[in-house]
N, C-alpha and C positions, 0 to 999 in steps of 0.2 A: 504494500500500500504506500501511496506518494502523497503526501504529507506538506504540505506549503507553507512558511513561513512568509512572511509579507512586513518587511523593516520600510523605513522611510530615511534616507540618506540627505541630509541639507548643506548646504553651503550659504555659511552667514556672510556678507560681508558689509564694516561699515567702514565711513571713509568722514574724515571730518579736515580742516585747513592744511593740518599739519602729520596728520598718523594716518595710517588703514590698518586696520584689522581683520584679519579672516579668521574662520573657522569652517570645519568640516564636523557633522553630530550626526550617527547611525542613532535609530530609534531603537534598534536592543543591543549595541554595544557604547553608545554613550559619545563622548568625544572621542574622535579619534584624530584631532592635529589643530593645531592653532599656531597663529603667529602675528605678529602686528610689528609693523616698516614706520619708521620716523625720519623725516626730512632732517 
């Protein structure tokens, strides 16, 4: 029997004057990467 599993994968990003920010969040393993770039 085949069994489906169904996650939701997002990609945040924000961006303000000076920074950006991203992020990557699987919905059953949590964060999985972040990083944020400053001028």
């Amino acid at each position: 029997m085949f069994q489906s599993k169904n996650s939701l994968t997002i990609l945040g990003i924000e961006t303000s004057c000076d920074e950006t920010a991203t992020a990557v969040i699987d919905s059953s393993k949590g964060l999985i990467a972040h990083s944020i770039f400053s001028q």
